[in-house]
Structure formats: structure tokens, C-alpha cells
N, C-alpha and C positions, 0 to 999 in steps of 0.2 A: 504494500500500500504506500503508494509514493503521494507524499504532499509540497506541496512549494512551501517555500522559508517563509515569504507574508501570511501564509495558512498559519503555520505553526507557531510564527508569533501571536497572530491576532487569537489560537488559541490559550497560550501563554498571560495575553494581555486578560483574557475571561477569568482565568484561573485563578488568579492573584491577585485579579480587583477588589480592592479593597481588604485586602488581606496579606499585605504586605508584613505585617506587624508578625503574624506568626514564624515566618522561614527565616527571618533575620531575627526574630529574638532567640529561636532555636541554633542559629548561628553564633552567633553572643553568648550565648549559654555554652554551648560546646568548645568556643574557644577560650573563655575565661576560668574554667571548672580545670581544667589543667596547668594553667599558666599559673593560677594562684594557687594549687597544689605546688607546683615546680618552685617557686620561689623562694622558703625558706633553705631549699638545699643547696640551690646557685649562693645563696648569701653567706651560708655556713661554709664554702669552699675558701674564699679567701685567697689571697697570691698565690699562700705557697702552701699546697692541702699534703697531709699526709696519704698516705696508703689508704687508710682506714676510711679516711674521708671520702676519698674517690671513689674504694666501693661503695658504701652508702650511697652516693649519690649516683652510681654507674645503677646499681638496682631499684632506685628509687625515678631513674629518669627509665628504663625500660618499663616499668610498671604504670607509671603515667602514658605513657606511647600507648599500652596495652588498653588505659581508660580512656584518650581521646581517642581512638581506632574507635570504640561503641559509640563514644557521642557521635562521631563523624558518620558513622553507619545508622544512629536514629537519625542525624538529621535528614540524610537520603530518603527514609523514611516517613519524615514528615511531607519531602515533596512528594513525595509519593502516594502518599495515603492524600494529600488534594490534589495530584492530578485525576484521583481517581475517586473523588466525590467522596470521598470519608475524610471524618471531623480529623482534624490533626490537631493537635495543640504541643507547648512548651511540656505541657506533663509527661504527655507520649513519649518524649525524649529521656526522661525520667524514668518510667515506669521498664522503659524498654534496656538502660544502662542496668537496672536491678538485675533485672530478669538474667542479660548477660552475667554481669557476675557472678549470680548465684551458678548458671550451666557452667561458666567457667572454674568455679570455687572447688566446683563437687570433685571433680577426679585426682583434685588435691587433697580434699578431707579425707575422702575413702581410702589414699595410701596411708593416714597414722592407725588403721581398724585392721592392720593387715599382721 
């Protein structure tokens, strides 16, 4: 199904009318939810960081990567769910970072029952 670029925007333009407030606050949410995790660790490094430091902050900067990967994947989501006529909201983003963690958590808990 092939459409022209002015199809596909003037469907874009319907989309998001008026609704611009949701995909950009889910945007803002997803990029500040990590930057203000990350923050305290970049300031505890210092000049001149020890070993100890670097790790900390080597596991604490993959772990954040791992938490903005789901925000960035609910926000997909959000366009997603209104290109396709389902309510999306900031929470969605939300609800939908839980969810991952929890499937992500599980196959770590279950190796200490072993």
C-alpha cells in the first residue's frame, strides 16, 4: 500500500492534533528519568577516580542504559498506541517500565532459589 509523503503527513497532522502534549511529555519523561539517575555518579567520579569508583559507576551507567532502553521503547509505544486510536498517556510509559523490570528482574531472582 503505497501513499504519497503529503498523505502521510496530513495523516500525521490528524493524529496529533491537539495532542501534542502527550509524545513530548513522554519524551521528557524518558529522557530526564535517567539523566537524573546518572548524575550523582558522574559527580562522585571526580579528576582523579579510583578503581573502585569507576566500577561503581561502569555498573551503574550500564544499568541506567538498560532503564532508558524501556523508557525509549514505551515511548515508541505511546506513538503507537495513537496512531492506532488507543488512549496513550504519560502513565502508559510508566506502567509499561514496571512491567519490564519486573520480566527483566525474574530470571535474576530465581538464580538465588537455586
Amino acid at each position: 500500500m503505497s501513499r504519497s509523503s503529503s498523505e502521510l503527513k496530513r495523516i500525521s497532522r490528524d493524529i496529533l492534533n491537539n495532542r501534542y502534549s502527550v509524545p513530548m511529555a513522554a519524551f521528557l519523561t524518558a529522557s530526564l528519568i535517567p539523566t537524573l539517575i546518572e548524575i550523582p555518579f558522574s559527580m562522585t567520579l571526580g579528576d582523579y577516580p579510583g578503581t573502585p569508583q569507576l566500577i561503581i559507576s561502569t555498573i551503574a551507567d550500564i544499568l541506567i542504559l538498560l532503564i532508558a532502553q524501556m523508557l525509549d521503547t514505551g515511548v515508541m509505544l505511546v506513538h503507537m498506541n495513537m496512531t492506532r486510536g488507543h488512549t496513550a498517556s504519560v502513565m502508559f510509559l510508566h506502567r509499561f517500565a514496571m512491567a519490564q523490570s519486573a520480566s527483566f528482574s525474574l530470571p535474576f531472582s530465581s538464580m538465588y532459589f537455586w
